[in-house]
C-alpha positions in Angstrom: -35.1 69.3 151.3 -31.8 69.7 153.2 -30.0 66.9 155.2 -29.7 69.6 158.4 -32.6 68.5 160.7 -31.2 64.9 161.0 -28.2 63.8 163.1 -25.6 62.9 160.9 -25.5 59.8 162.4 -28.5 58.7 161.6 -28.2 60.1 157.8 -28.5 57.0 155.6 -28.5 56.1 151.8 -32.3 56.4 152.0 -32.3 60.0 153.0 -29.7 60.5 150.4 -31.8 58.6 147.3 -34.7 61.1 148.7 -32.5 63.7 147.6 -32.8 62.7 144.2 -36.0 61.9 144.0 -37.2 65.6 145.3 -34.6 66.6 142.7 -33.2 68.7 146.4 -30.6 71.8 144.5 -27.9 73.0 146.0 -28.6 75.9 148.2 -27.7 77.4 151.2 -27.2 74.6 153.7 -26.1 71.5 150.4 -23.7 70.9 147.7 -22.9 68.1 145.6 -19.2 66.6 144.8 -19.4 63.7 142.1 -15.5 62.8 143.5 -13.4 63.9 146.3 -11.1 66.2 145.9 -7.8 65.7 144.9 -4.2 66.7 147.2 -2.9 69.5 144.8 -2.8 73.0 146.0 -5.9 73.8 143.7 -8.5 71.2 145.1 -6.9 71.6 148.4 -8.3 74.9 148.2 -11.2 74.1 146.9 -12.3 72.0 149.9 -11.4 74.3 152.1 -13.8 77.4 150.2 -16.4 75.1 150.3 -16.3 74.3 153.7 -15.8 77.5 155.4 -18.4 79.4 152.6 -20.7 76.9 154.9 -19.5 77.8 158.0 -19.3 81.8 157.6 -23.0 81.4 156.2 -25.5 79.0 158.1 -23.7 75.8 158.0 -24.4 72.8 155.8 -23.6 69.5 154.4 -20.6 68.7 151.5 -22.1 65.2 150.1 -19.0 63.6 148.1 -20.1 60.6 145.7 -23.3 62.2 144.2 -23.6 63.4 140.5 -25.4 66.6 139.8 -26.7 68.6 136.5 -27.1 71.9 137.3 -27.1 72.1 141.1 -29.9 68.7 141.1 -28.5 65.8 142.1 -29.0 62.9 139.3 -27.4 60.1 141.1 -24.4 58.6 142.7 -20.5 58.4 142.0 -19.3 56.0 145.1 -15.8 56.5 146.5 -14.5 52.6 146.5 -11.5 53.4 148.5 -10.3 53.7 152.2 -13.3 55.7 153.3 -12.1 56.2 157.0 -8.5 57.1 155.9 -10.1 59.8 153.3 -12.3 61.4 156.0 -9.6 61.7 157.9 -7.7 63.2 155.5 -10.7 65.7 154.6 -10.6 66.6 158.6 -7.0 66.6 158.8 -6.9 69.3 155.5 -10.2 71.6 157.2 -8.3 71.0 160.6 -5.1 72.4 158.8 -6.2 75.0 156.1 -8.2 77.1 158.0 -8.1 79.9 160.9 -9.7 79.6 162.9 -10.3 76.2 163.1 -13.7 74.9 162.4 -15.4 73.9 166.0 -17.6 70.6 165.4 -16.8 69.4 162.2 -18.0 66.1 161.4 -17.9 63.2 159.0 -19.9 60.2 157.6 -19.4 57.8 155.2 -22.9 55.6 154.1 -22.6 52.7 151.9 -24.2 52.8 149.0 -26.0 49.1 147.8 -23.3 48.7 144.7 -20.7 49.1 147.0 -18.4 51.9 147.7 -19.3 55.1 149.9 -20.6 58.6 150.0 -18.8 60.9 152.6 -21.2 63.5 154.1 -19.0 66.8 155.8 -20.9 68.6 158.1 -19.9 71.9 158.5 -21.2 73.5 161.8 -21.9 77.3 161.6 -19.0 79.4 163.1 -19.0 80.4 166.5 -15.7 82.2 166.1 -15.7 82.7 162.8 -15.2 84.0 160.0 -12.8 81.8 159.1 -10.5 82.0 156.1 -8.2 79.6 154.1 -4.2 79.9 155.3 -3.1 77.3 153.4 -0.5 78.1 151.1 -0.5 82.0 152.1 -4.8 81.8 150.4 -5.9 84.3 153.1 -8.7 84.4 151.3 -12.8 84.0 152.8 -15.7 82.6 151.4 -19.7 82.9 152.0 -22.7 81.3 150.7 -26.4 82.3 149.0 -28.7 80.2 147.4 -27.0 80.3 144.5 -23.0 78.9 145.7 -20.3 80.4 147.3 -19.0 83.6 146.8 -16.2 86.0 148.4 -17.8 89.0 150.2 -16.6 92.0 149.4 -15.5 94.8 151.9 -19.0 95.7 153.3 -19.9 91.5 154.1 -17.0 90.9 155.4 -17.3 93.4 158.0 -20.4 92.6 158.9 -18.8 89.2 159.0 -16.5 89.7 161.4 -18.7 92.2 163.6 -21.3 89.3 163.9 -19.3 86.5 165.1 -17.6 88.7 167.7 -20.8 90.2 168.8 -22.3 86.5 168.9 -19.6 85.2 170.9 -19.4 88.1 173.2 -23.4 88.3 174.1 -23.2 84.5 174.7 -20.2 84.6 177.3 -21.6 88.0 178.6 -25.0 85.9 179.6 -23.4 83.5 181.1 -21.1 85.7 183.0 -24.6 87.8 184.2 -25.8 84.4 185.0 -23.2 83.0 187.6 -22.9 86.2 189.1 -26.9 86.3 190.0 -26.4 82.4 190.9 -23.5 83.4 193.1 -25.3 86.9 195.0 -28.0 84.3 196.2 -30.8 84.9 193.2 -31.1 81.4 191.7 -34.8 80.8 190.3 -34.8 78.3 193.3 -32.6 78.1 196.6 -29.8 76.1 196.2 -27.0 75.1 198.7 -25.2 78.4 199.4 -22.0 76.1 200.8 -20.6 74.1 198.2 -19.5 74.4 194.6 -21.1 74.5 191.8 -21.4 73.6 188.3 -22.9 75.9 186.0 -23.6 74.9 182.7 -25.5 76.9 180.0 -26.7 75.4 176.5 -27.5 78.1 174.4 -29.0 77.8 170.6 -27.2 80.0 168.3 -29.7 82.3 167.7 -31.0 82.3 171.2 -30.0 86.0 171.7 -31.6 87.5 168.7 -33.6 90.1 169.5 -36.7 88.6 168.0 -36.4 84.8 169.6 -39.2 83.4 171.3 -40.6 79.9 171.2 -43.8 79.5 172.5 -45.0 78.9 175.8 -46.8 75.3 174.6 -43.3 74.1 173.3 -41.5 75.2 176.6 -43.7 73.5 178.5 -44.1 70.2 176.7 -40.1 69.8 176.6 -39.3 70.7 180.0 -40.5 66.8 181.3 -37.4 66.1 179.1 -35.0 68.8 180.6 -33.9 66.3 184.0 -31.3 68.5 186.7 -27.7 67.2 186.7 -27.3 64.1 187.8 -30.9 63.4 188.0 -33.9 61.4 186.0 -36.3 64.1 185.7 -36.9 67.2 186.9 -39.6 67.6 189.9 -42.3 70.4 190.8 -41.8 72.3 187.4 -43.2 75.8 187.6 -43.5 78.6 185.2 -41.9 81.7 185.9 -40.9 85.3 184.4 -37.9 83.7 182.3 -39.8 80.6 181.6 -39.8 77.5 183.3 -38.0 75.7 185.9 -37.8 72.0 188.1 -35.5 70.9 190.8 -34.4 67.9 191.7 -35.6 67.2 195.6 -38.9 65.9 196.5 -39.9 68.6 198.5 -40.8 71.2 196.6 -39.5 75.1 197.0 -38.7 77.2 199.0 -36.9 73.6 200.2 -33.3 73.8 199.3 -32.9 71.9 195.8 -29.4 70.2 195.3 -29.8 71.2 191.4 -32.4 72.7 188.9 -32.8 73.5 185.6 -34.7 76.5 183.9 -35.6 76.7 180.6 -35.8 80.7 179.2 -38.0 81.6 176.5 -35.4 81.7 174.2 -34.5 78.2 174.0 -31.5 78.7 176.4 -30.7 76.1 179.2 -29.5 77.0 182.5 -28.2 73.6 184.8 -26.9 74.0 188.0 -26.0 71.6 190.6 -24.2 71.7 194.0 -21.2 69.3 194.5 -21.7 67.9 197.6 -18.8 68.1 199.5 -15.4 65.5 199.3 -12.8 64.8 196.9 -14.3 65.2 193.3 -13.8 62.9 190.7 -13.7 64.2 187.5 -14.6 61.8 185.2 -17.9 62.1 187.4 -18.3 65.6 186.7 -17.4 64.5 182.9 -20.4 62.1 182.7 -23.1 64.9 184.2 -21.8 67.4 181.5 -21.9 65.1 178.7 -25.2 63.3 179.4 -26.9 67.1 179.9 -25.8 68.7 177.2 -26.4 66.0 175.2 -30.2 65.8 176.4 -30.8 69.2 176.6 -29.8 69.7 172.6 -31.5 66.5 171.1 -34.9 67.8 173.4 -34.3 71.5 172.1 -34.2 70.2 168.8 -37.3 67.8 169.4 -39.1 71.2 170.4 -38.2 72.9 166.9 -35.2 74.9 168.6 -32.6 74.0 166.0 -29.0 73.3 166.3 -26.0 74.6 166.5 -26.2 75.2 170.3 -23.2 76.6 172.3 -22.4 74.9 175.5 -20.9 77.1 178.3 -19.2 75.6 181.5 -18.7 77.1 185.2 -17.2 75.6 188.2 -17.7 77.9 191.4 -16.9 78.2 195.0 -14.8 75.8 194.7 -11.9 77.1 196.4 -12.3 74.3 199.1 -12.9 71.4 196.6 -10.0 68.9 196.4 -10.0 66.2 192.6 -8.8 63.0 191.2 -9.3 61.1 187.8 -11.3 58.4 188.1 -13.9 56.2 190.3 -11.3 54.5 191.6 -8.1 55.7 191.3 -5.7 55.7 194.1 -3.8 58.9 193.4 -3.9 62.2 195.6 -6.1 64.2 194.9 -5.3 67.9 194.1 -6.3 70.4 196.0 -8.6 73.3 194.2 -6.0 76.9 193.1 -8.6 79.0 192.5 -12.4 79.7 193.5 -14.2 79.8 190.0 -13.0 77.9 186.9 -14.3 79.2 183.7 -14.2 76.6 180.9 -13.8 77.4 177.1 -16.9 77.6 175.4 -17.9 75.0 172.5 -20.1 74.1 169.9 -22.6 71.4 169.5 -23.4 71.1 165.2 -26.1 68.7 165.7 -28.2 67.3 168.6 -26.6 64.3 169.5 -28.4 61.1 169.8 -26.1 59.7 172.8 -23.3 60.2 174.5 -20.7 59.0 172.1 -21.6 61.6 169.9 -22.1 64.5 172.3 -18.4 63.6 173.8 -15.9 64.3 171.0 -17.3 68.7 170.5 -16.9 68.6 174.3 -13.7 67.5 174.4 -12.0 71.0 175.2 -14.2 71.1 178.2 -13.8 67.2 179.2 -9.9 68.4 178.9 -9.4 71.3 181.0 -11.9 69.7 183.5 -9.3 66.2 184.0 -6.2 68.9 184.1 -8.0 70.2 187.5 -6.7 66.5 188.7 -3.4 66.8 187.5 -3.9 65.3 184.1 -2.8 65.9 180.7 -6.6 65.6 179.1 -9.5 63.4 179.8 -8.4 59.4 179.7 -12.3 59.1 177.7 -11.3 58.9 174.1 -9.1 56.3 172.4 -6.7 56.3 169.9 -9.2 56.8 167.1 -10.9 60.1 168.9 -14.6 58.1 169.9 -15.6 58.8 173.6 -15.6 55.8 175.4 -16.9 56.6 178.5 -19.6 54.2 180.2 -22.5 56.8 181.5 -25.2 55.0 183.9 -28.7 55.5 182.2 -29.6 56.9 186.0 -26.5 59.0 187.9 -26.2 59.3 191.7 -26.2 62.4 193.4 -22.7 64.2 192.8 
């Protein structure tokens, strides 16, 4: 038993005293700490090995507060102190220690019923891995088998590296190959061939493999789940070649849709919708991405299409579009520089359960999307780093 297949939000001492009883060993995707570790140069180091062996692998959990006898966990060891000034501390030392950073981490601390805490870390898998430890001049990597982590020698680690850039660069490529086929006019539906559009692609990590497929029957029974930007469901769903796809207009194709969605057979989401003309308000634009991409992973993952999944973000033709911050700002809105903008890709670890969770990995994207108005970063996060953007449970059109 492994902790993976549930969001870590919804991890709770129960699932954690069912790791006990199923006597769940360490392995590939687990590991029990009885304490936390300590701020000398040694455990510092330590943490960080642990974490990265978990993200140069298959990612995995780090469950801090539980005993263990030879890899099974026995019981529990709570940490009684300030639990959300050690996770930050853990985030601020993986944040710190490592290179490249860690895309996704998370946290989570769950009370135990004689008081105190265990922290879970969630380690995502790499998307631009591998990543090694920098702190202190380490340079040093780390992987995981079954049996713990280990440091590859030459041979793994250049297959290491090989595989994340090969990962990365067949993910961007697709999406690149997408937009351009979207652009010449050869969208799996017509769509408005005047305004600009926002092309978003969720894509599970092992999408691209050359043996994916999930089967037809789970395509078809998530795709009532997969709504169009800015829309409650998606209408007329159809299968074709790729898969399947719905728009969002009542009249069917070959009617011009204002957005669609297709689902591939490889798990991979394609949303695109048309902006329809005026000034653009970003944080608008910010609620369509998040609420999407958050759907689209938690119903991927309802359909046995695991996470991670790597969200990549287009805006196009949108050389005559014109933005501004917020519903109701009064500033001037700033006129487009470019035609396409090409946002940085990121990484979903889990499949979110709602948009507070979905917000924070998507920050980069939320960031560079406020900066077309003029700002800094998004205004949708406080102090603490929690997305605190109100998203109606039904969106307008855009």
């Amino acid at each position: 038993m492994a902790l993976t297949n549930i969001p870590l939000s919804e991890v709770t001492h129960a699932h954690l005293d069912r790791l006990i009883a199923t006597e769940a060993a360490e392995s590939l995707h687990i590991e029990y700490k009885s304490q936390t570790y300590g701020g000398n140069d040694e455990q510092r180091k330590e943490f960080l090995a642990d974490i990265s062996s978990f993200a140069n692998t298959q990612g995995g959990d780090l469950v801090i507060g539980m005993t263990a006898a030879r890899g099974v966990p026995t019981g529990f060891h709570a940490f009684t102190g300030d639990s959300d000034s050690e996770r930050l501390r853990l985030e601020n030392m993986a944040r710190d220690g490592l290179e490249p950073r860690i895309s996704g981490l998370q946290t989570r601390a769950i009370a135990m019923a004689s008081g105190g805490v265990a922290i879970v870390v969630r380690v995502p898998r790499g998307l631009h891995g591998p990543h090694r430890i920098i702190y202190r001049g380490s340079n040093r990597f780390w992987m995981r088998s079954s049996a713990g982590k280990f440091e590859p020698n030459v041979e793994e680690l250049r297959q290491l590296f090989t595989a994340g850039a090969q990962r990365r660069e067949r993910i961007l490529a697709f999406h690149q190959a997408r937009v351009r086929r979207i652009l010449a006019g050869k969208a799996p539906v017509p769509i408005s061939k005047e305004h600009a559009l926002l092309i978003m692609h969720v894509v599970p990590f092992n999408a691209l493999d050359a043996t994916n497929a999930v089967p037809s029957r789970n395509l078809s029974v998530m795709m009532p789940d997969l709504p169009p930007m800015a829309s409650s469901r998606p209408r007329h769903v159809v299968a074709n070649f790729e898969g399947f796809v719905g728009g969002s207009n009542a009249e069917p194709p070959p009617a011009e849709q204002r957005a669609y969605v297709q689902l591939f057979r490889n798990g991979t989401v394609e949303s695109v919708a048309a902006l329809l003309g005026g000034v653009q308000r970003t944080m608008n634009l910010e609620g369509f991405i998040v609420r999407s991409a958050g759907l689209y992973a938690n119903t991927l993952n309802a359909g046995d299409v695991g996470p991670p999944y790597v969200v990549v973000l287009s805006l196009v033709r949108a050389s005559d579009a014109s933005f501004v911050t917020g519903q109701y700002t009064s500033a001037t809105p700033v006129p487009s520089d470019r035609d396409d903008y090409h946002f940085p890709e990121v990484v979903l670890p889990t499949a979110p359960t709602n948009d507070a969770e979905t917000g924070p990995p998507l920050r980069p994207i939320l960031d560079h999307l406020a900066s077309l108005a003029g700002e800094a970063g998004t205004p949708t996060f406080d102090g603490s780093g929690e997305y605190t953007l109100k998203i109606p449970p039904r969106y307008s059109t855009p």
